[in-house]
C-alpha angles and dihedrals in degrees: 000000000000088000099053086054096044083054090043091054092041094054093044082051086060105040092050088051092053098045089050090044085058095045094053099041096074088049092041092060100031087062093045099062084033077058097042088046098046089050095050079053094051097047088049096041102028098086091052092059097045085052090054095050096050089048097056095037095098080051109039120003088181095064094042085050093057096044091052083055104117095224096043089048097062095049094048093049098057098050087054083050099048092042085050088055091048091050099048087046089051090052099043087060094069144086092251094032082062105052091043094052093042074055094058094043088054090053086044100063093050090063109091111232095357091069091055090055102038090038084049092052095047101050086048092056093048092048088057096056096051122057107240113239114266096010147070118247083232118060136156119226141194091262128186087352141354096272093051127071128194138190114257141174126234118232106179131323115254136194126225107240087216114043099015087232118155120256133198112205093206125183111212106199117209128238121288105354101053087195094087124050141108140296115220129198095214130168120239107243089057098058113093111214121216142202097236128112124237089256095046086060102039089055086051095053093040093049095043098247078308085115124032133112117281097261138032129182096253095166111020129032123260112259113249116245096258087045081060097052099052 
């Protein structure tokens, strides 16, 4: 008897570790990229807020004195942050915005090395907002090996010089930080397409397959929308 109760106690033990380890873990790493996020802002914004404090201290040294306050600086530094991207978006969106970004990108390419990476980045962004032709966005692979599938994003769609056959340039992201990951050479017609979204399948790498919609095409490709129709 004693020992069926010491193995009862030891198994509730376990089992209420590892419910409290689950539940940390979420917050763990939430905090961690809130964390990762909030420190990029401050190093952009710190040094404005360190200008504007200066700059009010001969009036009012409480304020400077708040400003100069580490926690509050964080904070005020990312919302400087977050209203300067919406300012830049907003102009960007306009007539001048454009020219003078079109402006920026031309100064830009003349810079060696500089011009690789930011041209790079900027192709792989445009990609993303345009669904490539014959394909979805959103594919599975035989990735690492031909048992194994794995979700995949398509950047653009390529043609062998030598046999005209059709390629597929797919980025596999890695779980649960979807900025690593892997770039495949596939052929077409072994990409299977499938009817998800780029944020149902961003939710699915990040969570680890905890979050995704109930189906997925595994085997055969999901029909386009005018296939549907017919």
């Amino acid at each position: 008897m004693p020992d069926k109760k010491g193995s009862r106690r030891a198994s509730s033990i376990r089992r209420y570790l590892l419910a409290g380890l689950f539940t940390v873990i979420p917050i763990w790493i939430t905090w961690l990229v809130i964390k990762f996020l909030l420190g990029l802002l401050k190093g952009a914004g710190g040094p404005i807020v360190i200008l504007i404090s200066d700059a009010v201290r001969p009036y009012v040294p409480a304020l400077a004195d708040w400003l100069s306050n580490p926690y509050f600086q964080s904070i005020i530094a990312a919302v400087i942050i977050f209203l300067a991207l919406y300012l830049l978006g907003w102009v960007t969106t306009r007539v001048v915005g454009k020219r003078l970004l079109r402006l920026f990108d031309s100064i830009m390419d003349r810079i060696p090395l500089v011009s690789t990476i930011y041209g790079s980045v900027k192709q792989l962004l445009t990609s993303l907002e345009h669904k490539p032709e014959g394909v979805q966005r959103v594919v599975l692979i035989d990735f690492p090996s031909p048992e194994m599938k794995a979700v995949g994003f398509v950047t653009r769609t390529l043609v062998d010089e030598d046999t005209g056959e059709e390629l597929a340039a797919v980025y596999v992201p890695t779980t649960p930080n979807p900025t690593s990951g892997y770039l495949e050479i596939v052929p077409l017609d072994r990409v299977t397409s499938t009817n998800w979204t780029v944020e149902e399948a961003m939710t699915f790498i990040v969570s680890g397959g905890a979050v995704a919609p109930e189906t997925m095409n595994y085997s055969k490709s999901a029909e386009k929308p005018e296939e549907q129709a017919q």
